[in-house]
C-alpha positions as a printed Julia matrix, in Angstrom:
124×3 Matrix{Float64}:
 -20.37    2.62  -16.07
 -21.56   -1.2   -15.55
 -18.67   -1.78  -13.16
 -19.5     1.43  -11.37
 -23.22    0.56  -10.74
 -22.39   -2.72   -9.75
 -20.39   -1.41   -7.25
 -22.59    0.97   -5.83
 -25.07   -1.95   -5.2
 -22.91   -4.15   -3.98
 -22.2    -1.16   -1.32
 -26.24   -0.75   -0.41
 -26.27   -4.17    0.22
 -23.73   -4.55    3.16
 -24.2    -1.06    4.63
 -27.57    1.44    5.14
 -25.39    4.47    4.54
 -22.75    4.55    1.58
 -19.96    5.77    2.14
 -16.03    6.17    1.66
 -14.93    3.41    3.84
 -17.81    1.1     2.43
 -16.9     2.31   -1.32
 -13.1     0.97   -0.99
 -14.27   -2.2     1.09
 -16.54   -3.61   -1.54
 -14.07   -2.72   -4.03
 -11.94   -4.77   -2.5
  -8.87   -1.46   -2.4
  -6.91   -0.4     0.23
  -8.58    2.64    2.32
  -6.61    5.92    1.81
  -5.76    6.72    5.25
  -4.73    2.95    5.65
  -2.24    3.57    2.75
  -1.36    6.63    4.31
  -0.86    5.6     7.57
   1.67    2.6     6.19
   3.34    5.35    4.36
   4.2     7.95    7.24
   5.17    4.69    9.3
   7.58    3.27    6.72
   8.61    7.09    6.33
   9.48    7.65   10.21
   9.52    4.81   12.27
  11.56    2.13   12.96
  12.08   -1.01   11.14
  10.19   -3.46   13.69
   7.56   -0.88   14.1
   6.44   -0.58   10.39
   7.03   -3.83    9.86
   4.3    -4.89   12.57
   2.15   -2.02   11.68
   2.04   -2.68    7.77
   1.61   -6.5     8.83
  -1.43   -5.4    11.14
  -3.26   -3.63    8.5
  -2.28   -5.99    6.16
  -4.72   -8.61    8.41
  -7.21   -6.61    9.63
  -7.95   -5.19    6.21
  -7.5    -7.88    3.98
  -4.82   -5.72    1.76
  -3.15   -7.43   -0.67
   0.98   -6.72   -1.25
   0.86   -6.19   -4.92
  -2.47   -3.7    -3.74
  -0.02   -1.95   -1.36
   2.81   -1.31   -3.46
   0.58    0.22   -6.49
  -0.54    3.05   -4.07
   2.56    3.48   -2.41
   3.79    3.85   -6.32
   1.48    6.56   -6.71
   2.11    8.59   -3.24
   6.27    8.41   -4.0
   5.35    9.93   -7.63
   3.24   12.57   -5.8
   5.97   13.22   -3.04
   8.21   16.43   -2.81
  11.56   14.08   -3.35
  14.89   14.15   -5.67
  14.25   12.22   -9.32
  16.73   10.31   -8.0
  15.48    9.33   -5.23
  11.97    8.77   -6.42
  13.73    6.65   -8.92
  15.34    4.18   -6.81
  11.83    4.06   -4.77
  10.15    2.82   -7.91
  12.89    0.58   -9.42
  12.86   -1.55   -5.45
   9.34   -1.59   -5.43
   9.37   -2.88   -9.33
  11.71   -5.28   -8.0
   9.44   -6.33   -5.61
   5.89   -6.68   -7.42
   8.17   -8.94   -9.63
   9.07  -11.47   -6.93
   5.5   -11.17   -5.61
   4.11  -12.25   -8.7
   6.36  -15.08   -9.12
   5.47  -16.34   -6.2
   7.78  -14.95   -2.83
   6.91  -14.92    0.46
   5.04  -12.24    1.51
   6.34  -11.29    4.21
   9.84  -11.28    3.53
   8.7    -8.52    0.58
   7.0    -6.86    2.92
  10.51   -6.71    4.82
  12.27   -5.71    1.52
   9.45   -2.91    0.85
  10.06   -1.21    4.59
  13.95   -1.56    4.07
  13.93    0.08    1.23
  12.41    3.27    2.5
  14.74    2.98    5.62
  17.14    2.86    3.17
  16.46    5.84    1.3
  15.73    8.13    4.4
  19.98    7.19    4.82
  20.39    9.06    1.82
  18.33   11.8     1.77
C-alpha cells in the first residue's frame, strides 16, 4: 500500500493530470504499447528494422534490457503459440537475462533477443 501511495505522489508531482503514461514513467516500467510495439516489430519485421526500433525506444524511454525481456516473458506466455515453441522463446530469453546480469553488452543481447524471434518465425 506504502509503495503504491508513494507512487501516486510521486506522479502528482511531475504531471497536473495522472495518468497511464505518467503511472509507468514514475515507476520507472516500460509503457505497454512501447512493449507492444517492440513485440509486433520483432514479430514481423526485419532484422535491421527491429533492431533500430527496439534500440530507439530503448533511448527515448529509458527502458532497461532486463525490463524488456520480463514483459516480453509475459506476452510469449500469453501468446496463441506451440509449448514448444513458447518454450524455446523462454529458455533464449533466460539465456539472455543471464548474460545481462553478468555483465554483456547490451546491445549485442539486444541482437540475440531479435534473432531469436526471427528465428522462431523460421519454424513456425
Amino acid at each position: 500500500m506504502r509503495r503504491a501511495l508513494n507512487l501516486m505522489q510521486s506522479a502528482s508531482m511531475t504531471s497536473a493530470t495522472i495518468n497511464k503514461s505518467t503511472v509507468y514513467t514514475c515507476a520507472g516500467k516500460p509503457h505497454p504499447d512501447d512493449i507492444e510495439l517492440m513485440m509486433k516489430s520483432v514479430l514481423n519485421d526485419q532484422f535491421e528494422t527491429a533492431y533500430r526500433g527496439i534500440m530507439n525506444v530503448k533511448a527515448e524511454k529509458g527502458i532497461s534490457l532486463l525490463d524488456m525481456i520480463r514483459e516480453f516473458h509475459r506476452n510469449v506466455i500469453a501468446m496463441e503459440l506451440p509449448t514448444q515453441v513458447k518454450i524455446a522463446l523462454v529458455r533464449r530469453m533466460a539465456e539472455i537475462e543471464a548474460r545481462i546480469m553478468s555483465g554483456c553488452e547490451e546491445k549485442i543481447q539486444v541482437a540475440s533477443l531479435v534473432g531469436i524471434f526471427l528465428e522462431i518465425r523460421e519454424i513456425k
